[in-house]
C-alpha positions in Angstrom: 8.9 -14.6 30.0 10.4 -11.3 29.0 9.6 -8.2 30.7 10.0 -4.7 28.9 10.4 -2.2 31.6 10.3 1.4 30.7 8.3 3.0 33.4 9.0 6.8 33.9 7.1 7.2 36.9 8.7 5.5 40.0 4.8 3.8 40.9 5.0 1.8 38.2 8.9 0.3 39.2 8.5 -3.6 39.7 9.7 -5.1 42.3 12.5 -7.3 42.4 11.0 -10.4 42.9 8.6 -10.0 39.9 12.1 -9.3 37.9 13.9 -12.5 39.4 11.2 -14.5 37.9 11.3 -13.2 34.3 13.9 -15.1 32.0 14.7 -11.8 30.4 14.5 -8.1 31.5 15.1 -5.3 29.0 15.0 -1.7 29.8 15.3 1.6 28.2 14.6 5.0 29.3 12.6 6.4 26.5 8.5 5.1 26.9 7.2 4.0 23.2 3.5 3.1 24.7 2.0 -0.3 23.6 5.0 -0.1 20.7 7.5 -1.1 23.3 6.8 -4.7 23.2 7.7 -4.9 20.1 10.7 -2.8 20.3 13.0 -6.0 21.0 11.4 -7.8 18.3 14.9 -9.2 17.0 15.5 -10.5 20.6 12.6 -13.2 20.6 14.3 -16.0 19.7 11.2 -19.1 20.4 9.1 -20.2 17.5 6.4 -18.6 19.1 5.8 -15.3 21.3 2.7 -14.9 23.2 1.6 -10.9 24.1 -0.3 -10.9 26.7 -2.5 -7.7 28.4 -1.8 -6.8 32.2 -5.0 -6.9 32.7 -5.8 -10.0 32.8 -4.8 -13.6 34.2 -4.5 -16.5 31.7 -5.9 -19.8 32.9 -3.0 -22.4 33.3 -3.8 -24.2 29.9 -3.9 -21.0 28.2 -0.9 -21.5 26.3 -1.1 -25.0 25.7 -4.5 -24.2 24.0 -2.6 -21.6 21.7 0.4 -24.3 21.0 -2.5 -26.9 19.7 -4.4 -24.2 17.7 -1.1 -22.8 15.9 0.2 -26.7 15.3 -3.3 -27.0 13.0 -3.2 -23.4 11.4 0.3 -23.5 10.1 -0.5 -20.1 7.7 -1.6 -18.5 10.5 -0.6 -14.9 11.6 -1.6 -14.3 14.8 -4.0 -15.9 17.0 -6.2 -14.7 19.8 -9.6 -15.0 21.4 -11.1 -11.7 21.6 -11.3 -10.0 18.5 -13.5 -7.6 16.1 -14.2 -8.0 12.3 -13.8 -4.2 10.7 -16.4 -3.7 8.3 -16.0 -3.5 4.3 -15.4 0.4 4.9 -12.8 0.6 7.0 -14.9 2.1 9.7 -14.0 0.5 13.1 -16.4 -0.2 15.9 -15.6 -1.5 19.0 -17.5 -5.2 18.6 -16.3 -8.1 20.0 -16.7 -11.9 18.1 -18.0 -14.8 19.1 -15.7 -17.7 19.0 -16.5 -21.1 17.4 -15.6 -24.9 18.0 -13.5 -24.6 14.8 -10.7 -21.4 14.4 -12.0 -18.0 13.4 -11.0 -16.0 11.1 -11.1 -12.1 12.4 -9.6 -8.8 11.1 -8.4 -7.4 14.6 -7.4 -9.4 17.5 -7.3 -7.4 21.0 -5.6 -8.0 24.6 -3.8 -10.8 23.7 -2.0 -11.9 20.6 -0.2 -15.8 20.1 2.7 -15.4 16.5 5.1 -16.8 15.0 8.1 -15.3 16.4 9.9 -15.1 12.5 6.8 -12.8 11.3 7.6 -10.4 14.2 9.7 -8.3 11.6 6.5 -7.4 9.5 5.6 -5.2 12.2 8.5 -2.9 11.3 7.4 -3.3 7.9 4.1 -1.8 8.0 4.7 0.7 10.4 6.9 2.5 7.8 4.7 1.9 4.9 2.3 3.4 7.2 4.4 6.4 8.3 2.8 5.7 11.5 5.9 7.3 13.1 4.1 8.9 16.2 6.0 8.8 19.3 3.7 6.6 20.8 2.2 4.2 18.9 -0.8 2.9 20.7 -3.0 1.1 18.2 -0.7 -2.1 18.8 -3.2 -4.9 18.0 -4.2 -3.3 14.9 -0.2 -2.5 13.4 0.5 -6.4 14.7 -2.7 -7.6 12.8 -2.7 -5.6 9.6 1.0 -6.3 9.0 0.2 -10.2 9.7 -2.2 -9.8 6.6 -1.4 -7.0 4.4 2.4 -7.5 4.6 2.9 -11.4 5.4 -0.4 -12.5 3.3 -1.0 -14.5 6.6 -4.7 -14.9 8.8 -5.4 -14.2 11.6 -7.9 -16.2 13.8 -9.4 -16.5 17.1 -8.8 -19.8 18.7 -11.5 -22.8 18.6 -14.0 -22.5 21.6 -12.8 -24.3 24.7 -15.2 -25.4 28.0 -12.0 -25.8 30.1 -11.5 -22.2 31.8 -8.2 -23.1 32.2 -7.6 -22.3 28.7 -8.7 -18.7 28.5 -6.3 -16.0 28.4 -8.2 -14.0 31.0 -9.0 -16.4 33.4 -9.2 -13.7 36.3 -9.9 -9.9 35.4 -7.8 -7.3 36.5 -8.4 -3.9 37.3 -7.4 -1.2 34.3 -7.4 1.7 35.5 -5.0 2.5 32.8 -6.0 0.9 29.9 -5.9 2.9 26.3 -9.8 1.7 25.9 -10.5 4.8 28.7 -9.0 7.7 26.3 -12.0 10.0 25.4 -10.5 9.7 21.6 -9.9 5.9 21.8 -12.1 4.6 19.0 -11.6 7.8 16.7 -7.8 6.6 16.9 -8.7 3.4 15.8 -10.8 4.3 13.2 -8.2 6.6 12.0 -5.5 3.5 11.6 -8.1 1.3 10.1 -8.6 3.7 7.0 -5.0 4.7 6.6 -4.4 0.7 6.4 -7.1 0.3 4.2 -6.1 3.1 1.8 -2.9 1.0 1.2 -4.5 -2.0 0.2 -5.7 -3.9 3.8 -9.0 -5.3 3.2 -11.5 -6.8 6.0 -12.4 -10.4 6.0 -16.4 -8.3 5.5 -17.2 -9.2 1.8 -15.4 -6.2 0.0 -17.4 -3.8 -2.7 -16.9 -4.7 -6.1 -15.1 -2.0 -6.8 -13.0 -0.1 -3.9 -15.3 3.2 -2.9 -13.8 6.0 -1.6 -15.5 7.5 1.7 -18.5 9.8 2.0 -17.9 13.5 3.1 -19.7 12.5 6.3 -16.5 9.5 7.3 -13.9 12.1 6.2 -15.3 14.6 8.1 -15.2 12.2 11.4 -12.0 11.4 11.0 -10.2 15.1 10.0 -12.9 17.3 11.6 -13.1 19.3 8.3 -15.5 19.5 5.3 -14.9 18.1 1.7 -17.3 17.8 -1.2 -18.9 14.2 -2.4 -16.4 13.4 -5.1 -19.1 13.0 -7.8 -19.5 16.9 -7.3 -19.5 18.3 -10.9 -15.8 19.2 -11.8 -16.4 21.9 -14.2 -16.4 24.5 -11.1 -13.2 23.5 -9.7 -10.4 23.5 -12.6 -10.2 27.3 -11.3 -9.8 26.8 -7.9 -8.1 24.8 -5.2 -8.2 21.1 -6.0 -8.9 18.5 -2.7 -6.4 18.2 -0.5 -7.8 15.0 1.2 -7.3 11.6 0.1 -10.3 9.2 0.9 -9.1 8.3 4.0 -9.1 11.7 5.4 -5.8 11.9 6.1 -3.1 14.5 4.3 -2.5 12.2 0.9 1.0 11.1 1.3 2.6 12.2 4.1 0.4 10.9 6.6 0.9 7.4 5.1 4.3 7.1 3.8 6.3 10.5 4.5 7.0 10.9 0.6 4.5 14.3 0.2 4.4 18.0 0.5 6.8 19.1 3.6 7.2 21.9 5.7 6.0 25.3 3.7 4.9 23.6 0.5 8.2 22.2 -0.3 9.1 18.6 -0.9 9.8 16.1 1.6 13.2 14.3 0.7 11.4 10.8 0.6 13.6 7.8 2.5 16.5 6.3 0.4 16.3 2.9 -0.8 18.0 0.3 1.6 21.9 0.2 0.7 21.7 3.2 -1.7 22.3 6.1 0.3 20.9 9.6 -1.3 18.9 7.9 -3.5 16.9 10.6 -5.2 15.8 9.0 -8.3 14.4 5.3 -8.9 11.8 3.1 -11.2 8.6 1.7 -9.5 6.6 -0.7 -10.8 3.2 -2.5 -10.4 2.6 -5.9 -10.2 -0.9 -7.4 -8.9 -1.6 -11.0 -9.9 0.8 -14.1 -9.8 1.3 -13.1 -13.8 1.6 -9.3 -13.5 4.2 -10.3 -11.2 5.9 -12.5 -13.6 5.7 -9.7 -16.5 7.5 -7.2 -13.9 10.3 -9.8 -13.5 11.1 -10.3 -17.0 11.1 -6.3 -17.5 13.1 -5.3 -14.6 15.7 -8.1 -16.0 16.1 -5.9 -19.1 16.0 -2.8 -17.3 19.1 -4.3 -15.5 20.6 -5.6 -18.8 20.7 -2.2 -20.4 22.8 -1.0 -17.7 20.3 0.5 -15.1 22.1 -0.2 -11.7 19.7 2.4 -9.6 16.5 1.5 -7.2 13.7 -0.1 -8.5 10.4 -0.4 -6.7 8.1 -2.8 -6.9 4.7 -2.7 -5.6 3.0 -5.7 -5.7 0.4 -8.8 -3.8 3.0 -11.5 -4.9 6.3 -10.8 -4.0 9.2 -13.7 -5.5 13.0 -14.4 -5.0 13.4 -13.3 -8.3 12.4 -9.8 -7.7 15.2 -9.8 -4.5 18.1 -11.4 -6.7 17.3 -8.4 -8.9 17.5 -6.1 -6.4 14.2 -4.7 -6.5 12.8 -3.5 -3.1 9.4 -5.4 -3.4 6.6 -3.9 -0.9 3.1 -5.5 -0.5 0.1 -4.1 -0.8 -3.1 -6.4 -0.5 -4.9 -7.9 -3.6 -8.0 -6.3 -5.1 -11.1 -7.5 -6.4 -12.7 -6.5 -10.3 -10.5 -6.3 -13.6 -9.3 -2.8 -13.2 -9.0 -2.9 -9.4 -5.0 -2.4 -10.3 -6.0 1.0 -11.1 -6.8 1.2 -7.1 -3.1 1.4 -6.5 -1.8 2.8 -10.0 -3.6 6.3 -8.6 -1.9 6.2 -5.7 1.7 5.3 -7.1 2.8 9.4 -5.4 3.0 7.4 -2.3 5.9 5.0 -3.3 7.8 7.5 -5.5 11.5 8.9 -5.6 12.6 12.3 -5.4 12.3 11.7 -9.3 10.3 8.5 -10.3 10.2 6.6 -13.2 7.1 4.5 -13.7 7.2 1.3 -15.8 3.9 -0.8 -16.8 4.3 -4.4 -16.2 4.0 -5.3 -19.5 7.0 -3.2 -20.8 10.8 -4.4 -22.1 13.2 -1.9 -22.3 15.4 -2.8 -25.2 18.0 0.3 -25.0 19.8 2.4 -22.4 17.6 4.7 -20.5 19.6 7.0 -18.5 18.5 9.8 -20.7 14.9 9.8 -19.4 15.6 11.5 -16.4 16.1 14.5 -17.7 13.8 14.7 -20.0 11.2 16.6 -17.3 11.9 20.4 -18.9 11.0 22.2 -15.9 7.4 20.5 -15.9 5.8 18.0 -13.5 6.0 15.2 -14.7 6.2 13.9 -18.4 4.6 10.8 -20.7 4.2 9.9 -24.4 1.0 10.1 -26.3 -1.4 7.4 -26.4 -2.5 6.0 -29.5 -5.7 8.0 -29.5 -4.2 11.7 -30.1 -7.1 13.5 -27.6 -10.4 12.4 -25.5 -12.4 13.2 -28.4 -10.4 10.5 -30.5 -11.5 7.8 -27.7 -14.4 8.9 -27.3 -14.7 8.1 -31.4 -12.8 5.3 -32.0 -12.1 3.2 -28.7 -13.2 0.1 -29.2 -12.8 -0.9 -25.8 -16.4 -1.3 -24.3 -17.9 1.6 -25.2 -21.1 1.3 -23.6 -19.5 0.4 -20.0 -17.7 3.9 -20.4 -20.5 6.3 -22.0 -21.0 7.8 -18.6 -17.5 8.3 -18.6 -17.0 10.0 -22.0 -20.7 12.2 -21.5 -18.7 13.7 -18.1 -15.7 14.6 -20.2 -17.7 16.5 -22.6 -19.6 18.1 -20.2 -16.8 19.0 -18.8 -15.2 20.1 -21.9 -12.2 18.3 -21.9 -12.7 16.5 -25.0 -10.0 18.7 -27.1 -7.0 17.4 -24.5 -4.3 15.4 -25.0 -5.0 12.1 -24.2 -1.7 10.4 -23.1 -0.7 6.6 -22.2 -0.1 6.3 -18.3 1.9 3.1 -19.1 5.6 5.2 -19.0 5.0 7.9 -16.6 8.0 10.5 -15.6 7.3 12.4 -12.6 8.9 14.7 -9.8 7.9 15.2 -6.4 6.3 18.6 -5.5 3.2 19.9 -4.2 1.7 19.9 -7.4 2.2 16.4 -8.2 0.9 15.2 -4.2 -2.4 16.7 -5.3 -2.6 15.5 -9.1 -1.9 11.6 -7.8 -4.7 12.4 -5.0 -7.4 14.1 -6.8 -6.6 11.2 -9.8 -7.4 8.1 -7.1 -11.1 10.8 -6.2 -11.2 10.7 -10.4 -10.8 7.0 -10.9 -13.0 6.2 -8.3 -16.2 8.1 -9.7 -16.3 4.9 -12.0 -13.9 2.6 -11.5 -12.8 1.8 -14.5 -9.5 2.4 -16.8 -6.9 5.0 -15.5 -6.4 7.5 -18.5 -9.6 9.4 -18.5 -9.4 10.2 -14.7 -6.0 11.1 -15.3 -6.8 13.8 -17.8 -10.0 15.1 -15.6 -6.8 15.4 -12.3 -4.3 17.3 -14.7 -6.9 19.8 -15.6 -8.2 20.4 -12.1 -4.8 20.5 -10.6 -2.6 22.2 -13.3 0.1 20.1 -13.3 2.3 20.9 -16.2 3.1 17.9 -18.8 5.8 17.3 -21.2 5.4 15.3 -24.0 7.7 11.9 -23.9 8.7 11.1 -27.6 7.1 7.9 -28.6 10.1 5.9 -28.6 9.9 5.8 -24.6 6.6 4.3 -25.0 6.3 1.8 -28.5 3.7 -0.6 -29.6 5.8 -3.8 -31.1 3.2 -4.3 -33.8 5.1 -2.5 -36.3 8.6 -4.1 -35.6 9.9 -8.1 -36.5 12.0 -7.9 -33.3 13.9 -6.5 -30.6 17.0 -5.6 -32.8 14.7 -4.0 -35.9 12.8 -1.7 -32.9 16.1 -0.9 -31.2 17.6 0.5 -34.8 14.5 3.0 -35.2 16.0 4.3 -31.6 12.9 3.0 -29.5 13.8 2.8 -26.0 10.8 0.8 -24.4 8.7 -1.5 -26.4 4.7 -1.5 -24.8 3.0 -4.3 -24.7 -1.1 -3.6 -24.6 -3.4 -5.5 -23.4 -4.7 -7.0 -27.3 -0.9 -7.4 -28.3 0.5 -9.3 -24.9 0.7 -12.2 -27.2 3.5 -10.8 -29.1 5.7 -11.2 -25.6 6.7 -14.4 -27.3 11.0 -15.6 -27.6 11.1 -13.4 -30.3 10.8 -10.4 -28.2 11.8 -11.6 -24.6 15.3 -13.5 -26.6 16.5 -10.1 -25.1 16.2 -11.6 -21.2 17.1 -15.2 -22.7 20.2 -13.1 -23.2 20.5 -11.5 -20.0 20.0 -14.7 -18.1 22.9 -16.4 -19.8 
């Protein structure tokens, strides 16, 4: 038993005898809330930690229940038997499950929580990819629970039914005159975490949408007290004015989640440097949902590194691999998606995850020739990317072959909106700085994407207008079909840089073209 003691208020000082019975005692004067049990998360050293509520007696079986559950759920990430399922919204209400004679899977476990001591760590994990950086972190259950699953991939359950009392974790009720359930803002709080988790990829064990939806006015108006339009609001009225400044979870779009947006006054927050590179101000992020997306990342982060690239690379992905770690990439997991362009859930929200200067790489790319030139290749604009292979809207809206009828909604909005005379650009090599400018594009882009769900370039266009964000123009040899070249060596003489693989030429990633990471692994 391990007792964290960091009262501040001599009535809550425990009495000596209650400390000679605990195997370990650690104090420290500075209170955390509900965080501080996990603060000595490194000093657990049993296979399994049970967190128990004060509240509450368990029955003297209680953790031999939890021993015999965990020994039949070995993927398990936490274990409890009080807990709520959030619905398929995010939305949290207060409603306890039933348990079953068999285990439970839940979303949220509360007052009591039975892990794997190793998985502890992913706590730390989540709660920076959260930014949930508040002094006191009260929403415990829910950062233990979400980091079990979003971060871990593991389940969490509530344990089987028992008769024996002797097994339940609250044998005997205590009084809680304290408890965190009392605050007059306690469920607000908690619906507040829930969306902030789900707008990084968490999803409930509810059956999910088809398609992620963003929130109605009325839930982001719950959670930040303000007003914002329904985002299928007709755009054409706003390309003068202000663009949103909320993302769908009602929270301010980056900062609130990862501390990489706007800071103080409008200017830049330095975002945090990647583990053992100090300063880092400039990196590559990629994208890689899907056991083969992730494969594709791996062979093209091996060429990055071959052509001399020694800087941070990023990788966002649902199937993270030693590979990806032996080539130093910082790999950070995000939950997997349902629908063929559910990708595009994440891709529009890439701001989150970038550098002070970001390069962003598709999956299917091979870079084939040095590219330290690309970073300063911005010209004083926002960000910068090559042409696509349709020269404007109007050309796609012509000549795309690509399920027309699915998209006609899509291409009737861009000529209402008169945006069919734009550049149409390819959002598979994307250059980009951090500003103000750029925190709204990526935000109002995930609004765009979401009005239908499909393919990302469209909605991208629709954000740059409404935003402003300034755009330079990539020369094509950053961003190459392989159709036109033999091989590696023939591309590499006409001075491309990065070779793009599209979704109707993938087949071409054959040993002619990847001989290049042959190469690289020896």
């Amino acid at each position: 038993m391990t007792v964290c003691d960091t009262h501040l208020d001599d009535q809550y000082t425990l009495s000596e005898a209650t400390l000679s019975s605990a195997d370990r005692v650690y104090r420290w004067g500075h209170n955390t809330g509900p965080y501080s049990r996990f603060v000595p998360l490194a000093a657990y050293d049993h296979e399994y930690t049970f967190f128990v509520d004060d509240d509450m007696l368990p029955g003297t079986r209680c953790v031999e229940h939890f021993v015999e559950t965990a020994e039949s759920l070995p993927g398990f990430g936490s274990i409890g038997q009080m807990g709520r399922i959030v619905p398929a919204d995010g939305v949290y209400t207060a409603r306890n499950v039933g348990r079953l004679p068999r285990a439970r899977e839940i979303d949220i476990l509360v007052r009591g929580f039975f892990v794997r001591t190793r998985n502890l760590h992913h706590i730390a994990q989540l709660r920076w990819l959260m930014n949930y950086m508040a002094e006191q972190v009260p929403e415990d259950d829910m950062l233990l629970c979400v980091a079990m699953r979003l971060c871990a991939g593991l389940r969490n359950y509530l344990a089987p039914s028992d008769p024996d009392p002797e097994t339940l974790m609250n044998r005997a009720e205590l009084p809680d005159p304290h408890a965190l359930h009392r605050r007059p803002d306690h469920i607000q709080r908690r619906i507040d975490f829930m969306l902030a988790a789900r707008a990084i990829g968490w999803l409930s064990v509810s059956p999910p949408p088809a398609v992620p939806k963003q929130l109605t006015a009325a839930d982001r108006d719950r959670v930040n007290g303000g007003t914002v339009r329904e985002p299928d609001e007709t755009l054409a009225t706003e390309f003068s004015v202000a663009p949103l400044g909320v993302s769908p979870n009602g929270h301010a779009p980056v900062r609130q989640l990862n501390g990489h947006g706007p800071g103080q006054n409008g200017r830049p927050a330095r975002p945090a440097a990647r583990p053992g590179r100090p300063g880092a101000n400039r990196g590559v992020v990629y994208l890689a949902l899907g056991e083969s997306y992730a494969n594709l990342v791996t062979d093209s982060a091996r060429t990055l590194r071959l052509h001399g690239y020694d800087g941070p690379v990023r990788v966002i992905t649902d199937a993270p691999s030693h590979e990806l770690v032996d080539l130093e990439c910082e790999t950070l997991v995000v939950g997997s998606l349902p629908g063929g362009f559910a990708s595009r859930f994440h891709k529009t929200q890439l701001y989150r995850w970038s550098f002070e200067r970001t390069l962003f790489l598709d999956a299917d790319t091979i870079v084939i020739s040095s590219i330290d030139e690309v970073w300063e290749l911005l010209a004083g604009r926002d960000m910068a990317m090559a042409p696509d292979m349709h020269s404007s809207v109007a050309d796609v809206i012509a000549r795309s072959v690509n399920d027309p009828s699915r998209r006609a909604p899509e291409y009737q909005l861009m000529q209402e909106l008169g945006l069919a005379g734009r550049r149409y650009y390819n959002s598979g090599v994307m250059l980009w700085d951090q500003n103000g400018r750029m925190s709204r594009m990526f935000n109002r882009w995930h609004q765009e994407w979401n009005r239908f769900g499909g393919e990302d370039q469209l909605a991208l266009v629709r954000a740059i207008a409404a935003t402003g964000t300034k755009v330079a123009t990539l020369d094509s040899t950053w961003n190459r079909r392989p159709k036109a070249f033999a091989s590696v060596d023939e591309a590499r003489g006409a001075g491309v840089r990065i070779l793009h693989f599209l979704s109707r030429q993938r087949a071409l990633l054959n040993d002619a073209y990847l001989g290049v990471v042959a190469e690289y692994l020896g």
